[in-house]
C-alpha positions in Angstrom: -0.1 -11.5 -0.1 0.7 -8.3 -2.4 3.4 -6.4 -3.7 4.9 -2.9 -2.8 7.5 -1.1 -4.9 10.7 0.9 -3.9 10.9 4.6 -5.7 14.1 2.8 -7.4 12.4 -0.3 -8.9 9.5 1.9 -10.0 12.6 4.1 -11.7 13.2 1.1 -13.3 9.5 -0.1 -15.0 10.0 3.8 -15.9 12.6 4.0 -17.9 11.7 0.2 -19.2 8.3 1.5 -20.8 10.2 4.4 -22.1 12.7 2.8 -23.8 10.4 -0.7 -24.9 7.9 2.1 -26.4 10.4 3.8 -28.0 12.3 0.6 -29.4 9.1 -1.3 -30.4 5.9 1.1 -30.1 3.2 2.0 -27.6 1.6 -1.6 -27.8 4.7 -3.3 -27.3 5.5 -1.2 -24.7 2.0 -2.0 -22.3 2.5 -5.4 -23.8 5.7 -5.9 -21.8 4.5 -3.4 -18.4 1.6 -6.0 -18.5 3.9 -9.0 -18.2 5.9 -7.4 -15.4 3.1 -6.8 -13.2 1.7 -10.6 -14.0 4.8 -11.7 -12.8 4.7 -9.1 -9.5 1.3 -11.0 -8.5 2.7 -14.5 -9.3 5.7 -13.7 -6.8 3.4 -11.9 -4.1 1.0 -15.3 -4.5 4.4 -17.4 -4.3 7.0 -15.4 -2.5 9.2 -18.5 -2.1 9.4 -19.2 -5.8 12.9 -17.9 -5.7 15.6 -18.6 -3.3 17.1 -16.2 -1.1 20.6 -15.1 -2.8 22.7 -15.2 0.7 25.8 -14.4 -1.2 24.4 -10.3 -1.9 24.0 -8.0 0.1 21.6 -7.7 1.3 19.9 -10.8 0.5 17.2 -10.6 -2.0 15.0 -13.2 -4.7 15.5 -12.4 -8.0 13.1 -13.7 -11.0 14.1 -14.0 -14.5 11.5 -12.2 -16.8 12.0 -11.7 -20.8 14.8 -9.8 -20.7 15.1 -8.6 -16.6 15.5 -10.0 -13.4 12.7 -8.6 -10.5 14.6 -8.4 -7.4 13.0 -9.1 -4.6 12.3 -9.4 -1.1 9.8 -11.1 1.3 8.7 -8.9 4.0 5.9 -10.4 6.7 2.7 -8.9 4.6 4.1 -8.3 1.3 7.1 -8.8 -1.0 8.9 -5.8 -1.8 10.4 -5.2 -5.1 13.4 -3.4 -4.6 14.6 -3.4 -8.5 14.0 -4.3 -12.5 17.1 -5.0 -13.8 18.1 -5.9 -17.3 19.4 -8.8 -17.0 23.0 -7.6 -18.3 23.6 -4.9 -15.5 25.6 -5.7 -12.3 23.1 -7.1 -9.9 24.9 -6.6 -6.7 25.8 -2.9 -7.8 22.5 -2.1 -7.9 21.1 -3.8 -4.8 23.7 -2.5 -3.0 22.2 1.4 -4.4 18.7 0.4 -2.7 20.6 0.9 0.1 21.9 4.4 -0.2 18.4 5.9 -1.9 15.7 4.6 0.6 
């Protein structure tokens, strides 16, 4: 299986890079993007890792990575990352906002 990411989650590894490179440095920074995208091909190799969250809406998996949770759903060819969210925001906020911007 592979992975395909929503304009909003690729917002997200944006504005992670920028502020990792700009908190830590440039190595740091592809360090980290590296480990993201590890993890996206672990979850599109193992798409049931996570449990479906029933209680949001809508239902997604989410991952715990470093610092951020990888939101995710399973679709029947791919899983689709719908965010990367630090793992202090409001998680159902911003699921909820993948509805209104796709």
């Amino acid at each position: 299986m592979t992975f395909k990411v929503t304009p909003a989650a690729r917002n997200d590894i944006l504005n992670i890079g920028r502020f990792t490179q700009n908190e830590w440095g440039k190595p740091q920074r592809k360090k980290y993007l590296a480990g993201l995208n590890s993890r996206f091909d672990y979850l599109a190799e193992n798409p049931l890792q996570c449990r479906e969250r029933q209680e949001l809406n809508p239902p997604v998996r989410i991952y715990h990575h470093e610092k951020h949770l990888i939101v995710y759903v399973v679709e029947p060819t791919h899983i689709l990352i719908v965010r990367v969210l630090h793992e202090s925001m409001n998680i159902e906020f911003r699921v909820k906002e993948r509805i209104n911007t796709e």
